[in-house]
C-alpha positions as CSV (number, residue, x, y, z in Angstrom):
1,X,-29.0,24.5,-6.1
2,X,-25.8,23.4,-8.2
3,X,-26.5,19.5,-8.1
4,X,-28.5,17.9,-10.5
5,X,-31.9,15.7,-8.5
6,X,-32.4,13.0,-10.0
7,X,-34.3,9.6,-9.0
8,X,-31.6,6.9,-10.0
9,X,-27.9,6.9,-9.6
10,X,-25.3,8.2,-12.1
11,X,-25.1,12.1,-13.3
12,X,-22.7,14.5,-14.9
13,X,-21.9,17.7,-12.3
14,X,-20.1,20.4,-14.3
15,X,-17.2,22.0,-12.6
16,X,-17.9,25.1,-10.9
17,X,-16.4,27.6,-9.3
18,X,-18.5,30.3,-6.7
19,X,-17.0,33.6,-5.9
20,X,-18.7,35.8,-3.4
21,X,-18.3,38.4,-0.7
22,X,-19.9,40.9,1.5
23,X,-19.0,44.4,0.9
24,X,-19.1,45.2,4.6
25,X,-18.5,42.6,7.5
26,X,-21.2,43.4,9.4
27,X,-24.5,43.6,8.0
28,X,-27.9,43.8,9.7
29,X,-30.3,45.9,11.8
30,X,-30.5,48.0,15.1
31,X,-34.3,47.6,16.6
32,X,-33.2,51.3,18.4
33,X,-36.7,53.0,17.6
34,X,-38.9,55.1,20.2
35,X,-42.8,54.1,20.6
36,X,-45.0,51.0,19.8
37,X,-41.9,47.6,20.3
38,X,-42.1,45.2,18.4
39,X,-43.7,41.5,19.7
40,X,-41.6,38.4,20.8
41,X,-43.1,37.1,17.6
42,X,-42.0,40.2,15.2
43,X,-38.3,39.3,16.6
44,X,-38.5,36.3,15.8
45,X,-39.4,36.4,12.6
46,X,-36.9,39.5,11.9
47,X,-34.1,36.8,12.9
48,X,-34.8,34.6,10.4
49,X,-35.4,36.9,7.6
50,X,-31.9,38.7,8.1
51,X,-30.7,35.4,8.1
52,X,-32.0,34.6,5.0
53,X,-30.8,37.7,3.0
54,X,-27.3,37.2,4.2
55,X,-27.3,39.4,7.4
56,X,-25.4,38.7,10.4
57,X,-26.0,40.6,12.8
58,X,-28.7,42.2,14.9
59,X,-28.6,44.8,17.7
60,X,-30.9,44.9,20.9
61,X,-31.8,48.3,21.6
62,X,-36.1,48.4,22.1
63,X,-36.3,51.5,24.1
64,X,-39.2,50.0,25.5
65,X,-37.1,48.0,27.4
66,X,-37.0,49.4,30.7
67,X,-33.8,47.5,31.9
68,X,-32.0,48.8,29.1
69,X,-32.0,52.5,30.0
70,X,-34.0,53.7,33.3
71,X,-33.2,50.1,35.1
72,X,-30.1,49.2,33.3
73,X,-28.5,48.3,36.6
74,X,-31.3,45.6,37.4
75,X,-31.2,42.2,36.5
76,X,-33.7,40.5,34.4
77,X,-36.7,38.4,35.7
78,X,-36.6,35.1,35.3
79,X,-39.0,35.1,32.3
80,X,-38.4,38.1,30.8
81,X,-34.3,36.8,30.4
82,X,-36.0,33.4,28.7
83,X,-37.6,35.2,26.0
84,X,-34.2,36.9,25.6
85,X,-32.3,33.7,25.5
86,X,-34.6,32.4,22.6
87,X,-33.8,35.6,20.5
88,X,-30.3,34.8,20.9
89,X,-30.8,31.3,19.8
90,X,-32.6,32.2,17.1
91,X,-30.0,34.1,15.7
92,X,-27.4,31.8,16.3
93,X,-29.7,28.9,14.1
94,X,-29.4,31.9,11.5
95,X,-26.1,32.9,11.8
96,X,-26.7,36.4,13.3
97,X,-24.9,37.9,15.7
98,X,-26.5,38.8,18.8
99,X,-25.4,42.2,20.1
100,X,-26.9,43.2,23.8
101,X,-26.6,47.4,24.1
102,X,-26.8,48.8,27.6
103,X,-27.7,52.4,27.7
104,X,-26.9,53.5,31.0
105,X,-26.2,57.1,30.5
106,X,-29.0,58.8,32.0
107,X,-27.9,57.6,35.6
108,X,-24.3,56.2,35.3
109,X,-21.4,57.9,37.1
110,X,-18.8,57.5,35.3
111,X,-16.4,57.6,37.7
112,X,-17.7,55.4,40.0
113,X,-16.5,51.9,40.8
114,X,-19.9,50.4,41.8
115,X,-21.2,51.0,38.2
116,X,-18.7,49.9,36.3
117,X,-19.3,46.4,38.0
118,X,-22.9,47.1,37.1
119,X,-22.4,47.3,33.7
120,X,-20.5,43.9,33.8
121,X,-22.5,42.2,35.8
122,X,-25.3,42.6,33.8
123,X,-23.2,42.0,30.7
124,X,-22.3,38.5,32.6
125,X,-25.7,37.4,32.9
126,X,-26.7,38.4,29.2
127,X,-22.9,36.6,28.7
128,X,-24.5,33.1,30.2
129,X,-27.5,33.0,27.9
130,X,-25.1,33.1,25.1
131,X,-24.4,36.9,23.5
132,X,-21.2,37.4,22.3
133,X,-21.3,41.2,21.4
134,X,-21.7,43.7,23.4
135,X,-22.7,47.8,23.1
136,X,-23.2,50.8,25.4
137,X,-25.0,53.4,23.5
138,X,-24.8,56.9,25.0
139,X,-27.2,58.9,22.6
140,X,-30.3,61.0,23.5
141,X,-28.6,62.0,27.1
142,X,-27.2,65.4,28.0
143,X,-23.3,65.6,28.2
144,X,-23.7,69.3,29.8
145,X,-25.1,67.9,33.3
146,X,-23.5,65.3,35.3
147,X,-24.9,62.5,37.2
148,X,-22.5,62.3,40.1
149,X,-20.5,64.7,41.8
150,X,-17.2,63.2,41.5
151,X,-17.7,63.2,37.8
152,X,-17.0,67.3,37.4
153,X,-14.4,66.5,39.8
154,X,-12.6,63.8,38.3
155,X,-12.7,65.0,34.6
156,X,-13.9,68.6,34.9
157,X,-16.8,70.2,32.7
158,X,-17.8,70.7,29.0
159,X,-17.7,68.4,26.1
160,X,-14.0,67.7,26.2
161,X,-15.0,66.3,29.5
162,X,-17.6,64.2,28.8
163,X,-15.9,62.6,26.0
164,X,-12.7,61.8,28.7
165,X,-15.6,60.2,31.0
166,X,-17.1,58.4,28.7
167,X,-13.8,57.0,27.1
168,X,-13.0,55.7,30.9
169,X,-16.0,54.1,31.5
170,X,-15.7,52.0,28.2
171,X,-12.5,51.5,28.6
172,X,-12.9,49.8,31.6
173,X,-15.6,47.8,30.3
174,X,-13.8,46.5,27.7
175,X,-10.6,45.8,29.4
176,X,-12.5,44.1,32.1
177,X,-15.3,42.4,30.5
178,X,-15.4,42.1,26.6
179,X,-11.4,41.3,26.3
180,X,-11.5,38.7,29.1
181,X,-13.9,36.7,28.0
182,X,-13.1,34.6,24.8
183,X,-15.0,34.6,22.2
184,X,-16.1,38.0,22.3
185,X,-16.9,40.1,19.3
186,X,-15.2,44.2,19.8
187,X,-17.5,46.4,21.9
188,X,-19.9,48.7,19.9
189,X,-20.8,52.5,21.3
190,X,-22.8,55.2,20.3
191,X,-21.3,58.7,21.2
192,X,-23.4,61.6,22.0
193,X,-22.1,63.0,19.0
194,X,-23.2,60.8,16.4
195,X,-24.7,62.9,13.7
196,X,-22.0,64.2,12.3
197,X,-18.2,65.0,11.7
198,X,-17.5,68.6,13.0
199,X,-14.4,68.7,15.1
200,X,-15.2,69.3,18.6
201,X,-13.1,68.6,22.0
202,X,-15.7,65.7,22.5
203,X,-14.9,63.9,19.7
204,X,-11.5,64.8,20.3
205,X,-11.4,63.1,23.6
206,X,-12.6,59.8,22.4
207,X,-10.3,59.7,19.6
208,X,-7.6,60.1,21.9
209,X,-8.6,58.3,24.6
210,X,-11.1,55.2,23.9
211,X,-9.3,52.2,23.2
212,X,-8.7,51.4,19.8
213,X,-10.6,48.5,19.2
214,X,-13.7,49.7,20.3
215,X,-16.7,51.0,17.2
216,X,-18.1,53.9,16.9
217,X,-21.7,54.0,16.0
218,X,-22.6,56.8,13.2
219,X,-26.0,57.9,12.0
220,X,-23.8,59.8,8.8
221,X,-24.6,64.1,8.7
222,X,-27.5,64.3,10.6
223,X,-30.2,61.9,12.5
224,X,-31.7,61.1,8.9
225,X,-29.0,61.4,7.1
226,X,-30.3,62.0,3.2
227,X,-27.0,60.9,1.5
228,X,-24.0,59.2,2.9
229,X,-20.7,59.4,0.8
230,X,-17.9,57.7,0.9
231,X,-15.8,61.1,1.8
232,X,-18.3,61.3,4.7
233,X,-17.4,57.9,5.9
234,X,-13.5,58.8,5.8
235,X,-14.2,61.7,7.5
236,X,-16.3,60.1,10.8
237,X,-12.8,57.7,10.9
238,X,-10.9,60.3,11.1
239,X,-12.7,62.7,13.8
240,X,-13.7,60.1,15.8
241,X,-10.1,58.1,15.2
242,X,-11.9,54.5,15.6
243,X,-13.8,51.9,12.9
244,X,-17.0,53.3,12.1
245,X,-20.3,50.8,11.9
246,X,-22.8,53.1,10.4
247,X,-26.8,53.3,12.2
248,X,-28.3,54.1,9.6
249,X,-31.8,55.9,10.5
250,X,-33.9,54.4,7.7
251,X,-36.9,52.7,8.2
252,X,-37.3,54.3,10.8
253,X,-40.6,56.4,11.5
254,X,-40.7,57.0,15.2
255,X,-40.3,60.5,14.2
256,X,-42.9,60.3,11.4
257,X,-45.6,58.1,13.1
258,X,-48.5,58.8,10.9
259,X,-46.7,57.3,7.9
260,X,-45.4,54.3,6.2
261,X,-41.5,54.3,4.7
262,X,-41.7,51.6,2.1
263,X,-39.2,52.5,-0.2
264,X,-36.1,51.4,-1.0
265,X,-32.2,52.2,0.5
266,X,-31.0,55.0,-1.3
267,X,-28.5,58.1,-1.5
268,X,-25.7,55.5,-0.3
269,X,-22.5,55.6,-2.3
270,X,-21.0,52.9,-3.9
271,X,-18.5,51.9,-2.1
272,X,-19.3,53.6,1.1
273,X,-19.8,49.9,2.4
274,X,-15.8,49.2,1.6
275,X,-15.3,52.3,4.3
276,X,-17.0,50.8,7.1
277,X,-17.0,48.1,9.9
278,X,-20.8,47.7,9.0
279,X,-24.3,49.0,8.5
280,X,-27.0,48.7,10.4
281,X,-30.6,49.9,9.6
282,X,-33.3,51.1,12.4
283,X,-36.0,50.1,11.0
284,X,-39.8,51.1,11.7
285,X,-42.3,50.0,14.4
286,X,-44.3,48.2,12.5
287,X,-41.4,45.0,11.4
288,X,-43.3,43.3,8.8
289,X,-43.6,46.4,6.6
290,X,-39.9,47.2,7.7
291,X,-38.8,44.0,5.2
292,X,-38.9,45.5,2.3
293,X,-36.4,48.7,2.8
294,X,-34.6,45.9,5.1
295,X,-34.4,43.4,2.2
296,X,-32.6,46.5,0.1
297,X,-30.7,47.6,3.4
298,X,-29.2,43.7,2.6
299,X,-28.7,43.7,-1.2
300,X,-26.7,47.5,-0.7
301,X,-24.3,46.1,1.9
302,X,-23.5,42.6,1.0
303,X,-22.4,44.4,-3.3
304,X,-22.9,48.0,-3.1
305,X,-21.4,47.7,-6.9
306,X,-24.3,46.1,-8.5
307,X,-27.1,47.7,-6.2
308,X,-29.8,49.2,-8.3
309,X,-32.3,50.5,-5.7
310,X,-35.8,50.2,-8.0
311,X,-34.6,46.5,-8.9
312,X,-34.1,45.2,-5.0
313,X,-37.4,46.8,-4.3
314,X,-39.2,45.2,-7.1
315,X,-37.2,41.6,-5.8
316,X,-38.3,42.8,-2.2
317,X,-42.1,43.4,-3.1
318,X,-42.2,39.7,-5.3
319,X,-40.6,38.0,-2.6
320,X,-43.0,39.3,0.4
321,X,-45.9,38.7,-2.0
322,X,-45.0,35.2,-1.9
323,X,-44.3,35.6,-6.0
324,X,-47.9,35.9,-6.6
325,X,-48.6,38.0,-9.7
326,X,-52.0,39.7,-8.3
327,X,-50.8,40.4,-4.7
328,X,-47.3,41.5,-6.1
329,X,-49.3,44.4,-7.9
330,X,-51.3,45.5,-4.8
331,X,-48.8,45.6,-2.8
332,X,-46.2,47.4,-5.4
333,X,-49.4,50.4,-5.3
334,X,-49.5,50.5,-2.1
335,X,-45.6,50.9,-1.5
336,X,-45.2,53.2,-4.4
337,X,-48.0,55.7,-2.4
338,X,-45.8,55.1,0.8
339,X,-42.5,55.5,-1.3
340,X,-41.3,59.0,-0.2
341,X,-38.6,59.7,2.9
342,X,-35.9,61.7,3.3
343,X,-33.9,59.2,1.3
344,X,-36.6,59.1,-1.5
345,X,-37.5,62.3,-1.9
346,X,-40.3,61.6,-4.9
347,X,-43.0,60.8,-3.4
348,X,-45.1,58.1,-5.1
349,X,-42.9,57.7,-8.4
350,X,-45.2,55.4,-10.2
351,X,-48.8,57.3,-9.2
352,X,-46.7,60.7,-9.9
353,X,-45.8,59.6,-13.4
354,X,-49.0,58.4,-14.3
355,X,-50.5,61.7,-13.1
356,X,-47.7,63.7,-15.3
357,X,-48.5,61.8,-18.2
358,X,-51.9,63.0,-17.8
359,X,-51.1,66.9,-17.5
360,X,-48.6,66.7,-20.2
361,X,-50.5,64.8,-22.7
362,X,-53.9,63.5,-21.7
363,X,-52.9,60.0,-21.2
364,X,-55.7,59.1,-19.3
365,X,-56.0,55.2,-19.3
366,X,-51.9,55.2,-18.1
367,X,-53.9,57.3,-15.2
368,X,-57.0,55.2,-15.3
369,X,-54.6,52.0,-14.5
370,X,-53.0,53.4,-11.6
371,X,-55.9,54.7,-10.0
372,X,-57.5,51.4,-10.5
373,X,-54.9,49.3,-8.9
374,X,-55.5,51.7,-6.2
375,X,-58.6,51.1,-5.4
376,X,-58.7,47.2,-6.7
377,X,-56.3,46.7,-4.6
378,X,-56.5,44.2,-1.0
């Protein structure tokens, strides 16, 4: 891009000097969503695009995946571990960091031997296809009921409990597996109590007793969290006493399934990425429409100081039209009527102020235009 091209020999290069950084080190998105999963293809494709927009990293999670969560014990077939390995190497050719989460908290005994070997075995053979990084998410599971006997035993009941079993098993998991094998990248986990930072004995407990090195997944004050702050972010350090890499729930629509989210990453402070081991964005079921809040997700995390939400989104919509004028302006319509979330509370901001303009002073052709595109639209 800095070289002059030219046919013959012989040019003048001016001196230059490039200065650039991320905000955050870790930078990418969490396919953690509930319902349709995405396609081989779709993952594919996600790989390279967070590639392109300076990404680097990308976290396994499909709940669709049945050896993930209800048969998280069970090796892969054959086949299904090949389509795996092609993800990874996909995001190696794109400099994105693979990251395998387990989620075996809906059976695991924490206190048990046998499933603590589990969990690294099955790490191992995810290890010889090439991933690197390594998480055990223990969300969406009751802390309240154990799975084994010897669990109440061992560490006794409530949520100080669970947070003292917990801490053991991951303990062990790192000391055993992530920290003897070189190369590895920390170990990532999501705690039960990931939506927000009230003091409780839970939290307490893995403060205390998870090692140090481990990070803590956070979806910032509540599932969807509207606005996260910078204070906020201090705060989840300090309950949970470990670096925080943020899961942001935004594309996201498992929860929302009749709609599109299509605008931009918003209500995130600046310098909130400064605070944090990373971000990571769920995005939605459907991945292709998920690029544009993904390609904002992107431009927020790598300079949170220069991030102007309406901007990336106009950047994200050009780009994904392929920088054709005409399909540019259908698609901007059609993301501007799937604009609102919990993140973008006015819903429609382009169709709303044309309608406004209307009402207030019978600007009917501002109207006209917008109702036109609408309908012109492909």
């Amino acid at each position: 891009q800095l070289l002059p091209h030219r046919d013959s020999p012989g040019t003048r290069v001016a001196g230059t000097e490039v200065r650039d950084w991320p905000g955050t080190g870790w930078r990418g998105a969490i396919e953690g969503f509930y319902g349709v999963p995405w396609s081989h293809e779709s993952r594919l494709d996600q790989l390279s695009f967070y590639g392109e927009h300076k990404m680097n990293i990308y976290v396994y999670s499909p709940k669709d995946d049945p050896y993930l969560r209800e048969r998280w014990r069970e090796a892969y077939p054959p086949d299904e571990l090949a389509r795996i390995a092609e993800l990874v190497e996909r995001a190696r050719a794109h400099h994105v960091e693979f990251t395998y989460a387990l989620s075996p908290g809906l059976s695991v005994c924490y206190s048990s031997d046998a499933d603590v070997q589990a969990l690294n075995d099955k790490f191992q053979t995810l290890w010889d296809i090439g991933v690197r990084t390594f998480a055990v998410p223990l969300d969406d599971i009751s802390y309240t009921d154990w799975n084994c006997a010897a669990d109440e035993e061992r560490f006794g009941t409530g949520g100080g409990a669970a947070g003292a079993a917990q801490a053991h098993l991951l303990n062990r998991v790192n000391r055993e597996f992530v920290r003897t094998h070189d190369g590895a990248e920390p170990l990532q986990m999501v705690p039960t109590e990931y939506y927000d930072t009230t003091p409780s004995p839970y939290k307490k407990a893995l403060a205390e007793q998870l090692d140090e090195d481990v990070l803590v997944e956070w979806t910032g004050i509540g599932v969807v969290a509207p606005v996260m702050t910078v204070a906020q972010a201090r705060d989840a350090r300090e309950v949970f006493g470990h670096p925080i890499l943020t899961w942001d729930n935004y594309p996201v629509n498992d929860y929302a399934q009749d709609r599109l989210l299509l605008g931009p990453f918003n209500g995130r402070e600046k310098g909130l990425p400064g605070e944090l081991a990373g971000i990571t964005a769920n995005p939605m079921n459907q991945a292709a429409a998920s690029k544009i809040a993904l390609y904002t997700v992107a431009d927020f995390a790598w300079n949170d100081a220069a991030y102007d939400p309406r901007e990336s989104w106009a950047g994200a919509l050009a780009e994904l039209a392929g920088g054709d004028g005409r399909t540019t302006a259908a698609l901007r319509a059609f993301a501007d009527a799937s604009y609102g979330s919990a993140l973008n509370p006015g819903q429609a901001p382009e169709l709303s102020a044309a309608i406004a303009a209307y009402w207030d002073g019978g600007d009917d052709d501002a109207l006209d235009d917008a109702l036109s595109a609408l309908e012109a639209a492909p």
